[in-house]
C-alpha positions, 0 to 999 in steps of 0.5 A, a space after each residue: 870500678 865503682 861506676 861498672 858496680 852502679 851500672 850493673 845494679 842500674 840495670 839490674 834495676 831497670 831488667 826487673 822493673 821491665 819484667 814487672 811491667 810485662 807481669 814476670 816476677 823480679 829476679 833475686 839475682 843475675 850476674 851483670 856483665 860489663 867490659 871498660 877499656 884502659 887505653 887499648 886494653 879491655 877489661 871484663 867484669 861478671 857483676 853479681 848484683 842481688 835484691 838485697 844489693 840494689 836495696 841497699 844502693 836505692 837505700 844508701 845503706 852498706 849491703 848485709 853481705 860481700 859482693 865478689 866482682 869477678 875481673 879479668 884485665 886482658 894485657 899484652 904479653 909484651 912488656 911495653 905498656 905502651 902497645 896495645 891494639 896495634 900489636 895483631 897478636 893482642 888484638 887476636 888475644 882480645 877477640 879470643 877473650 871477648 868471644 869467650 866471655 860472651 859463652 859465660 
């Protein structure tokens, strides 16, 4: 999970860079979104990634405040861990996440 915290700050690196290129001013902040899969099973994250967090990173310093990722693990309502995708229920519960993550 630290490597979805690089790569939202990474991008939120690169989007304000970009926009300081195109004469817009750098954003304090924006959420990052990010999904990993495990297996068969996504997992959705909200990054929120601030100035002061990126600062720190670049800097290799700890950041002054907490950062709270928000993660929602989509499992199969199922108790084998070994089923996943393949179960069309899961799979409809998958899309109904991911369709609602992309409203936020």
């Amino acid at each position: 999970e630290v490597q979805v915290v690089a790569g939202a700050i990474a991008a939120f690196q690169y989007n304000n860079g970009t926009r300081d290129r195109n004469g817009l001013d750098p954003l304090d902040s924006t959420i990052i979104p990010a999904i990993t899969i495990f297996g068969t099973r996504p997992v959705f994250y909200k990054v929120p990634v601030t100035q002061q967090l990126s600062k720190a990173a670049a800097t290799g310093h700890y950041p002054v405040s907490e950062t709270k990722v928000v993660k929602c693990v989509v499992a199969p309502r199922s108790r084998h861990l070994f089923e996943g995708m393949e179960v069309p229920e899961f799979r409809q519960e998958v899309i109904e996440c991911y369709e609602t993550f992309k409203r936020i």
